[in-house]
DSSP file (Angstrom, degrees, kcal/mol; ACC not computed):
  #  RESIDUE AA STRUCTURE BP1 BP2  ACC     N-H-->O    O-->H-N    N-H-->O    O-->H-N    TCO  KAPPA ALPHA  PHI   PSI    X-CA   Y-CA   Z-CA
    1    1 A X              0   0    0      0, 0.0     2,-0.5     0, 0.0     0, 0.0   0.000 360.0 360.0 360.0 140.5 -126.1 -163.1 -121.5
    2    2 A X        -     0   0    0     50,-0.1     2,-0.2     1,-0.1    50,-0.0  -0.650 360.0-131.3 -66.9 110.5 -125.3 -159.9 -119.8
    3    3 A X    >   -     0   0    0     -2,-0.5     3,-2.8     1,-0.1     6,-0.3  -0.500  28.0-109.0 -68.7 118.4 -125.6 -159.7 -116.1
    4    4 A X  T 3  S+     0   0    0      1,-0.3    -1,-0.1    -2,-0.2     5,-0.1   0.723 114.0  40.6   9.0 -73.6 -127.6 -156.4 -114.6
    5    5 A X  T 3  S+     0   0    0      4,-0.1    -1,-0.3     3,-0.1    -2,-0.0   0.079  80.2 140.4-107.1  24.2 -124.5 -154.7 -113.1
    6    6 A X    <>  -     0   0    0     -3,-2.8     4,-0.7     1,-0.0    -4,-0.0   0.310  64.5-120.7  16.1 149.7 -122.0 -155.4 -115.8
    7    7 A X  H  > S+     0   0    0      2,-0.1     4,-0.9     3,-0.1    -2,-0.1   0.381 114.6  59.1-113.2  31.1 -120.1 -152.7 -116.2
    8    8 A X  H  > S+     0   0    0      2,-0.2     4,-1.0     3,-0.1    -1,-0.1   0.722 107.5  43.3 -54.7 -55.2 -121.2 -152.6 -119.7
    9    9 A X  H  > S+     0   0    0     -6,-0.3     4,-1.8     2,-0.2    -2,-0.1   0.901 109.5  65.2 -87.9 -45.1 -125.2 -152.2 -118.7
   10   10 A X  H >X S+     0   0    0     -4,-0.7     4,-1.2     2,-0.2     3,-1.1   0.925 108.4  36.9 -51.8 -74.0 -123.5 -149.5 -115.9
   11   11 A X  H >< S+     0   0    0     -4,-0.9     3,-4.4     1,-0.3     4,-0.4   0.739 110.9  61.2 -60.0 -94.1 -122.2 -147.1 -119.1
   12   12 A X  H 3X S+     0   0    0     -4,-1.0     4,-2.0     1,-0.5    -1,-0.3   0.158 112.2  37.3 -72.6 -54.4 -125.4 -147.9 -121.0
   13   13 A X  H <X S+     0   0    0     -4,-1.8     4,-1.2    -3,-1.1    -1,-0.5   0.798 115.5  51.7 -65.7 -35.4 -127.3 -146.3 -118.0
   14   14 A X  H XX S+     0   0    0     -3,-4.4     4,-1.3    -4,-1.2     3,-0.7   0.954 112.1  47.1 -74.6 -61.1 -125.0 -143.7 -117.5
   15   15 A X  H 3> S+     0   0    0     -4,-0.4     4,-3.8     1,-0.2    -2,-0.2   0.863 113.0  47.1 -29.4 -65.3 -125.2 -142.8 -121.3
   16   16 A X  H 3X S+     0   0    0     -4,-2.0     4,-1.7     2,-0.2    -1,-0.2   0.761 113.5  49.7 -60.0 -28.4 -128.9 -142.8 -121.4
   17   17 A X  H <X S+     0   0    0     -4,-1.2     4,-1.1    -3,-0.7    -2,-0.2   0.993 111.8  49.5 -29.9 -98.7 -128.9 -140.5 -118.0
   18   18 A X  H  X S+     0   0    0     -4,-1.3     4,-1.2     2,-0.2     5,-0.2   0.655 108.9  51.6   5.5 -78.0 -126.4 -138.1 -119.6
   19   19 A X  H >X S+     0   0    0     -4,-3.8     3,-2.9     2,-0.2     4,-1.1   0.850 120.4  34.6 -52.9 -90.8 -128.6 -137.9 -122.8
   20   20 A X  H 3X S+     0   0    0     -4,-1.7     4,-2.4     1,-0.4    -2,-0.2   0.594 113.4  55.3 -29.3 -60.8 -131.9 -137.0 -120.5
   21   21 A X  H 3X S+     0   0    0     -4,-1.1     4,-1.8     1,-0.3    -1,-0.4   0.721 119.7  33.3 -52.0 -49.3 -130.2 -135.2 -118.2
   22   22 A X  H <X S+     0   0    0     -3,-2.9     4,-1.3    -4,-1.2    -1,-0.3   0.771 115.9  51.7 -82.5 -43.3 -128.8 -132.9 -121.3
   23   23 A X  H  X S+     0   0    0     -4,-1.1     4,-0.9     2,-0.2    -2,-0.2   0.663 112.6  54.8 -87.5 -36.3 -131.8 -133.2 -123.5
   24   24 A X  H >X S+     0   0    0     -4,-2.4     4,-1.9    -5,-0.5     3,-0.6   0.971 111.4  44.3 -73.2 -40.8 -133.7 -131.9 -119.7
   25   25 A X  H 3X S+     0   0    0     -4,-1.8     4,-2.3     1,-0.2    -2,-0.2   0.715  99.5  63.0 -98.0  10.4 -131.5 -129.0 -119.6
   26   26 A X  H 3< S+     0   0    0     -4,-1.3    -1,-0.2     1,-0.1    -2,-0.2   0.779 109.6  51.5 -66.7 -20.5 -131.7 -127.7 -123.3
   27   27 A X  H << S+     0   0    0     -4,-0.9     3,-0.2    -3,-0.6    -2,-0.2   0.793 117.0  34.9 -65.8 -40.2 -135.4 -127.3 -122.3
   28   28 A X  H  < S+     0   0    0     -4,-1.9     2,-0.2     1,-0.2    -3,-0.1   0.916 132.4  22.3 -76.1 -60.2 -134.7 -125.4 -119.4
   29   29 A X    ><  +     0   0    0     -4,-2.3     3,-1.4     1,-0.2    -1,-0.2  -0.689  69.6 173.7-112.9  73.6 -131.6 -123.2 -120.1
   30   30 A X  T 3  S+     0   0    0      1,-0.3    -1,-0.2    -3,-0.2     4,-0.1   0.646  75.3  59.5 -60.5 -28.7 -132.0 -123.3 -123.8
   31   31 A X  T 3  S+     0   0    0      2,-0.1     2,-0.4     0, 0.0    -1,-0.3  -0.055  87.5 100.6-117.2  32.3 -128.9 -120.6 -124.3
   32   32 A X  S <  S-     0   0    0     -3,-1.4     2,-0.3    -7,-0.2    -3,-0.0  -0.819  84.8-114.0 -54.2 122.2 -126.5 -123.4 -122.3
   33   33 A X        +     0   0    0     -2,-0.4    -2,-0.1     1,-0.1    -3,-0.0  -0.494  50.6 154.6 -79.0 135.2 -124.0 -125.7 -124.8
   34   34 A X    >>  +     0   0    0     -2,-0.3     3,-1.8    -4,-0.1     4,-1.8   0.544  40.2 102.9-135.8 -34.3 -125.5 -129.1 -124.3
   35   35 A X  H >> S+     0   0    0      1,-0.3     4,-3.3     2,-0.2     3,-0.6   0.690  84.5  41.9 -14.6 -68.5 -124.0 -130.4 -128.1
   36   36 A X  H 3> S+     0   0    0      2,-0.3     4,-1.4     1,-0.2    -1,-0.3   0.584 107.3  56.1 -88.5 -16.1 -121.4 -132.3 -126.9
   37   37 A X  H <> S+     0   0    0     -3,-1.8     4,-0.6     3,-0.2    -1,-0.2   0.540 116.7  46.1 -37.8 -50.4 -123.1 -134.0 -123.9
   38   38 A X  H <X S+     0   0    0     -4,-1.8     4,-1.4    -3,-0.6    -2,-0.3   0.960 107.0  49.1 -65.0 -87.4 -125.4 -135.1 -126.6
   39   39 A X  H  X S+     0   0    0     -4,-3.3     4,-2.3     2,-0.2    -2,-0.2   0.662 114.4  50.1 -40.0 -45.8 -123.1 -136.2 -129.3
   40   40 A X  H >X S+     0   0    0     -4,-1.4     3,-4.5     2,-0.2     4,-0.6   0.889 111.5  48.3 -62.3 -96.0 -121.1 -138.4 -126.4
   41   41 A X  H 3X S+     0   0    0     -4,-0.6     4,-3.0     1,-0.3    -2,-0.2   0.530 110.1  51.2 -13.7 -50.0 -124.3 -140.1 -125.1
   42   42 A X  H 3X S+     0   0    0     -4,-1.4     4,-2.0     2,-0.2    -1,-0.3   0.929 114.7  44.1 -44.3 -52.8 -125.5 -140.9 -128.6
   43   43 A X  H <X S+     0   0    0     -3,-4.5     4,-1.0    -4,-2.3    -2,-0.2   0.827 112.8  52.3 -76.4 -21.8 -122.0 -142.6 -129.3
   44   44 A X  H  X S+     0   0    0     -4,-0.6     4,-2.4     2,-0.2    -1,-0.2   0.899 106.4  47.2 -99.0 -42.5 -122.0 -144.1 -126.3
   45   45 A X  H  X S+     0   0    0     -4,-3.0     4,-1.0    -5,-0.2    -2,-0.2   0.885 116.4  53.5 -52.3 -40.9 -125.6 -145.8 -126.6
   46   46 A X  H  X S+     0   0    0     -4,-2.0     4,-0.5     2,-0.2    -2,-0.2   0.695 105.7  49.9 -21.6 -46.1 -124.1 -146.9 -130.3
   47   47 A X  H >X S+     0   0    0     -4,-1.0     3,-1.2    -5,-0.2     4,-0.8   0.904 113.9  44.0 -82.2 -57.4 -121.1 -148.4 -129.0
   48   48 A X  H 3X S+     0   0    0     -4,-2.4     4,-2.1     1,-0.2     6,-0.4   0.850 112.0  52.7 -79.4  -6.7 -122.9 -150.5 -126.5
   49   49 A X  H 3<>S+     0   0    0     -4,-1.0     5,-1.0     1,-0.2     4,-0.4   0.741 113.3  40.8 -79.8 -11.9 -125.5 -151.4 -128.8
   50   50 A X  H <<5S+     0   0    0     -3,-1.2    -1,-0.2    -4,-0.5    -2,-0.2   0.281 115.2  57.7-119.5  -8.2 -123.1 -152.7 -131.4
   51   51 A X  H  <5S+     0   0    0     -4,-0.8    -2,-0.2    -3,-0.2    -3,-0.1   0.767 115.8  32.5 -97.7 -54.2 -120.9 -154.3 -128.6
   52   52 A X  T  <5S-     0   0    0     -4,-2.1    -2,-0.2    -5,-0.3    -3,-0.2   0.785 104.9-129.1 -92.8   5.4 -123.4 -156.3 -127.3
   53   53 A X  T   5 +     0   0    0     -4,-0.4     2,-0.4    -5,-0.3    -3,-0.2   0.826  66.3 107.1  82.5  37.6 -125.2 -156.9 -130.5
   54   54 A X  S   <S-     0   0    0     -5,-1.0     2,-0.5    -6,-0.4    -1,-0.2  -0.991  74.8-101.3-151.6 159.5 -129.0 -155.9 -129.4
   55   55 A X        -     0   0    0     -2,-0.4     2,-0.6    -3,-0.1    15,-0.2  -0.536  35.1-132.8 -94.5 141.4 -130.9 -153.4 -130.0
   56   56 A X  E     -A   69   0A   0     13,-0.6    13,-2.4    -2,-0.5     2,-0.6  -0.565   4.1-147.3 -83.6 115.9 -131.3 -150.5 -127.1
   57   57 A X  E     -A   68   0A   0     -2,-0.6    11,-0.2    11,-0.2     3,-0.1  -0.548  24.8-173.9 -89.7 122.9 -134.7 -149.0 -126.0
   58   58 A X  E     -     0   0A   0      9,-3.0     2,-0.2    -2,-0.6    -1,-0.2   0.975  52.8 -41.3 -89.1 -48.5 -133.0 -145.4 -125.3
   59   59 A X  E     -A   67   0A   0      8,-1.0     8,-2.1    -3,-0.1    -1,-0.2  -0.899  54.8 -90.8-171.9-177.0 -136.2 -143.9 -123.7
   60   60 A X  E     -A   66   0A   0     -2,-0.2    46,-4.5     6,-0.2     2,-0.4  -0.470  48.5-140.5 -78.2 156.6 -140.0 -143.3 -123.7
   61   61 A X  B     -D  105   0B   0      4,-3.9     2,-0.2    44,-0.3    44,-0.2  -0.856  28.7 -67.3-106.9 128.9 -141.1 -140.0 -126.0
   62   62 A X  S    S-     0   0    0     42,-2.5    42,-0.3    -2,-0.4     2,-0.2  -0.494 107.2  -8.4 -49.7 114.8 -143.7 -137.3 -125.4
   63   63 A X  S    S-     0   0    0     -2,-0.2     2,-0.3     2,-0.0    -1,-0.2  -0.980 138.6  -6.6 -71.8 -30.9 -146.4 -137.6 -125.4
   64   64 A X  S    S+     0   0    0     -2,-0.2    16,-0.1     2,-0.0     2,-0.0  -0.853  97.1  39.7-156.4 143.2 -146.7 -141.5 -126.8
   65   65 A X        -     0   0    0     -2,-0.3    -4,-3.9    15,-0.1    15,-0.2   0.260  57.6 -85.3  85.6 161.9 -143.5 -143.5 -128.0
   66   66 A X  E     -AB  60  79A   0     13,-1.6    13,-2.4    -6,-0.3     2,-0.6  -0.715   6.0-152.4 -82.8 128.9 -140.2 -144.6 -128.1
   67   67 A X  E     +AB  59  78A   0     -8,-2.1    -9,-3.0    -2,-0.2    -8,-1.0  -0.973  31.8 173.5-109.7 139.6 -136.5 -144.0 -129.3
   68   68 A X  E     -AB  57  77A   0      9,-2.6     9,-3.8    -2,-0.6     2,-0.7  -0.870  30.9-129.1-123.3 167.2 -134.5 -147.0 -129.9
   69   69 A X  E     -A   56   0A   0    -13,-2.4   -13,-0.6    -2,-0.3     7,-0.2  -0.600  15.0-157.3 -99.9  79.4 -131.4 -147.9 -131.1
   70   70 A X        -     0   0    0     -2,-0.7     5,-0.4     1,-0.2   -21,-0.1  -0.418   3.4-169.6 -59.8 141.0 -131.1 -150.6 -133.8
   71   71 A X  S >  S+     0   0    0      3,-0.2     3,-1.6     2,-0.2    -1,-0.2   0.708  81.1  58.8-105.8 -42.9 -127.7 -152.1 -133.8
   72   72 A X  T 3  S+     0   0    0      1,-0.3    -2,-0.1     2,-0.1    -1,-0.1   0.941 120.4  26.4 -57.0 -32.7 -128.2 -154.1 -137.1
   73   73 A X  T 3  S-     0   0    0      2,-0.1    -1,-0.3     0, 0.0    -2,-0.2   0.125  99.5-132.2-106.0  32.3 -128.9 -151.0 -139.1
   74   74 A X    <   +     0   0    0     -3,-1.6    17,-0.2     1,-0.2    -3,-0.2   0.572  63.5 123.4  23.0  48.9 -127.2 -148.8 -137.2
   75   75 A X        -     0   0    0     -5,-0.4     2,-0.4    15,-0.1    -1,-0.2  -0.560  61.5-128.9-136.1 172.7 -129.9 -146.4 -137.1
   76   76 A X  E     - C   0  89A   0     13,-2.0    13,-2.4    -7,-0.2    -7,-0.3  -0.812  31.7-156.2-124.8 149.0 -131.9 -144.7 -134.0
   77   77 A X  E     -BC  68  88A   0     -9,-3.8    -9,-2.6    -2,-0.4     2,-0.6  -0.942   9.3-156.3-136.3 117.9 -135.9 -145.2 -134.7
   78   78 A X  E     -BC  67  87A   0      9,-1.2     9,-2.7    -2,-0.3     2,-0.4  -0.864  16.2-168.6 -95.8 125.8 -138.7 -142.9 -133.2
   79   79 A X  E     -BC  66  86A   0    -13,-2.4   -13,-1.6    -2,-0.6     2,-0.5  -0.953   9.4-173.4-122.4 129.8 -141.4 -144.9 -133.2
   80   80 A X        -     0   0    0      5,-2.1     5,-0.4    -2,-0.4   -15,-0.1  -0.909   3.8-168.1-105.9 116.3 -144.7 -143.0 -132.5
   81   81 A X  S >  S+     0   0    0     -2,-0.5     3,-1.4     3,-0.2    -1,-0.2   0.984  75.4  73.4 -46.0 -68.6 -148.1 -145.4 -132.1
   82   82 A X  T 3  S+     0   0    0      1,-0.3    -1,-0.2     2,-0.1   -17,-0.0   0.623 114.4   8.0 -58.3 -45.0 -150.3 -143.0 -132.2
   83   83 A X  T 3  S-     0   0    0      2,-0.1    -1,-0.3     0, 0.0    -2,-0.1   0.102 113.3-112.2 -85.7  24.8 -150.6 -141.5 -135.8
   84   84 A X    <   +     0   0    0     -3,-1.4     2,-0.8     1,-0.2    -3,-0.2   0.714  64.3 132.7  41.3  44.4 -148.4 -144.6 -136.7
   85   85 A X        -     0   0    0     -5,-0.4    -5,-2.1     1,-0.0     2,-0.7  -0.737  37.0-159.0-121.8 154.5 -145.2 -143.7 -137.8
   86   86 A X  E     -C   79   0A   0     -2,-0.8     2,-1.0    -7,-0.2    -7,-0.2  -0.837   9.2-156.7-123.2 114.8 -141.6 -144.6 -137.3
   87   87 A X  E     -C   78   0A   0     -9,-2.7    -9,-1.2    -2,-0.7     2,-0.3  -0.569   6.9-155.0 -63.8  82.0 -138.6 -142.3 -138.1
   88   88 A X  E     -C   77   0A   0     -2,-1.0     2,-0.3   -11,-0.2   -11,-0.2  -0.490  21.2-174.0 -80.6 153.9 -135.0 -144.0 -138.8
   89   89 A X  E     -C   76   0A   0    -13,-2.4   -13,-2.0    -2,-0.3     2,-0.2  -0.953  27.4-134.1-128.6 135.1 -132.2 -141.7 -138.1
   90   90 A X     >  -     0   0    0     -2,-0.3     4,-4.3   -15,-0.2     5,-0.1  -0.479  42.0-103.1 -89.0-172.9 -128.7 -141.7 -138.4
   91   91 A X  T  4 S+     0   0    0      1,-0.3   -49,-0.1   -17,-0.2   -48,-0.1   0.571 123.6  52.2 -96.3  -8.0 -126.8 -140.4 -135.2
   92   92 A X  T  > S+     0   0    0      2,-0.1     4,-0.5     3,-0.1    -1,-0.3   0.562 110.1  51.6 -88.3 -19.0 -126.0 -137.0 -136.7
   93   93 A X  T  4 S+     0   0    0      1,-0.3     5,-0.3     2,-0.2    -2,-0.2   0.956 110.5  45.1 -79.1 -50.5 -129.9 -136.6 -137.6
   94   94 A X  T  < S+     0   0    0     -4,-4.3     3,-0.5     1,-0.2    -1,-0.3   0.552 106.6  63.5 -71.4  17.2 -131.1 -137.3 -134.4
   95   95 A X  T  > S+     0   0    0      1,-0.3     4,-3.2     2,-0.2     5,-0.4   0.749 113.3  32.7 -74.7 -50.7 -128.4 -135.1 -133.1
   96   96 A X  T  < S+     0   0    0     -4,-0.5    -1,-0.3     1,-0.2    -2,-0.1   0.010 110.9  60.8-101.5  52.5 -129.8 -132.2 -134.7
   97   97 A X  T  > S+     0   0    0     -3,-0.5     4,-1.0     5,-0.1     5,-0.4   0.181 109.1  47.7-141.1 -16.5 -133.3 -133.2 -134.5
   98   98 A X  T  4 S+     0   0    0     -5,-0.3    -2,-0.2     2,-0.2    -3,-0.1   0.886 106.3  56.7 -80.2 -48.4 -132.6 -133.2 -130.5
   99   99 A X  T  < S+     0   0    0     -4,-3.2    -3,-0.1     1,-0.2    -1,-0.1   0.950 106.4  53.5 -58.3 -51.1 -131.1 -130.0 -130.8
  100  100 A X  T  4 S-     0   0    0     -5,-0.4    -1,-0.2     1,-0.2    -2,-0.2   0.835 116.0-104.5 -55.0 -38.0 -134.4 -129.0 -132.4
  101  101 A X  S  < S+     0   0    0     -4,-1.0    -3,-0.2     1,-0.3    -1,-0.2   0.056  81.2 127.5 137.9  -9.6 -136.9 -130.0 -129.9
  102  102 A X        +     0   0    0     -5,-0.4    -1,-0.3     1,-0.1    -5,-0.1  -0.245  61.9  24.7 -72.4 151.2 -137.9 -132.9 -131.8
  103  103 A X  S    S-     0   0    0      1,-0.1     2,-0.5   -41,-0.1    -2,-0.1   0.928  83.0-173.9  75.5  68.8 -138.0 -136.8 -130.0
  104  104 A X        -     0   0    0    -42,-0.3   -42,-2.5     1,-0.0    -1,-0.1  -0.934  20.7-110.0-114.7 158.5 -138.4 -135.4 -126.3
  105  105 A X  B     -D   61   0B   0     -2,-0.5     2,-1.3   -44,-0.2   -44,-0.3  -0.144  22.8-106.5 -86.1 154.0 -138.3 -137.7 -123.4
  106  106 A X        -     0   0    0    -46,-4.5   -46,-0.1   -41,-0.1     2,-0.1  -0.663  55.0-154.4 -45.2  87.1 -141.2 -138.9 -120.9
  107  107 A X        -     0   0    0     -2,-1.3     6,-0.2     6,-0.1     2,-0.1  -0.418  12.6-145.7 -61.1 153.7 -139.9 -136.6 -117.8
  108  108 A X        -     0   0    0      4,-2.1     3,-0.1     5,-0.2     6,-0.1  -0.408  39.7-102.4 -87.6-174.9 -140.4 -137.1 -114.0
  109  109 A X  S    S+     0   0    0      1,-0.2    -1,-0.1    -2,-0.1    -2,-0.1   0.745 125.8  58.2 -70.3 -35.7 -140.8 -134.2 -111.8
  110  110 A X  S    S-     0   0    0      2,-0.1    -1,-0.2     3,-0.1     3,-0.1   0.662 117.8-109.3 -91.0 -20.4 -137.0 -135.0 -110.8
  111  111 A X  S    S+     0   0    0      1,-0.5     2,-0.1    -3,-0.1    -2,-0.1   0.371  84.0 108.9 120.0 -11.1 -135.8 -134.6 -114.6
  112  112 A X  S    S-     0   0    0      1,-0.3    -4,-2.1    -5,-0.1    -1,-0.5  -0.567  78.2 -88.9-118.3 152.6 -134.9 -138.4 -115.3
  113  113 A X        -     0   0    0     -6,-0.2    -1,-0.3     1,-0.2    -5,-0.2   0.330  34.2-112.3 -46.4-163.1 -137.1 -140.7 -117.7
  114  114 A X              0   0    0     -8,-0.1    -1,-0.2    -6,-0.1    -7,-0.1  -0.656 360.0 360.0-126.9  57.8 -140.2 -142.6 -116.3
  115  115 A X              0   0    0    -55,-0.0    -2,-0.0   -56,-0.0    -1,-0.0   0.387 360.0 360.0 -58.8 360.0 -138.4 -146.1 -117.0
């Protein structure tokens, strides 16, 4: 089992950050390149999920739900309670499904999830 402060579980946060933090400011300064900021953060939650073999709660979605990261099928899944559905994604859909507005994260006032 993986210890907290790894420096495994250290990228993992960094990664998921990165994604928000990018994800915050395509909302904000929409005419800003955020693509590649994205793309990394996606591979980099991939990588550790598929390194340590479990699957990665990436963060909560607006208004109600989750994306995770399944490592077995190597798919991202938004799963939304409320009308009950869940979306798998490969890492290029939700890419451009991010780009789109779609899957947006819980924000604080400060810009970072509400983990």
């Amino acid at each position: 089992m993986l210890s907290v402060d790894t420096p495994m579980n250290e990228s993992l946060l960094h990664a998921k950050n990165q994604l928000v933090r990018a994800l915050h400011q395509l909302r904000t300064k929409p005419y800003l390149p955020v693509w590649g900021e994205l793309f990394t953060a996606l591979r980099d939650i991939t990588r550790h999920g598929q390194q340590a073999q479990e699957n990665v709660l990436v963060y909560p979605m607006r208004p109600t739900g989750t994306l995770w990261y399944l490592h077995e099928e190597n798919r991202f899944l938004a799963d939304l309670p409320d009308p009950g559905i869940t979306i798998s994604l490969t890492q290029e859909q939700l890419l451009d499904a991010l780009l789109k507005g779609s899957f947006p994260p819980l924000f604080t006032k400060t810009g970072s999830t509400s983990e």
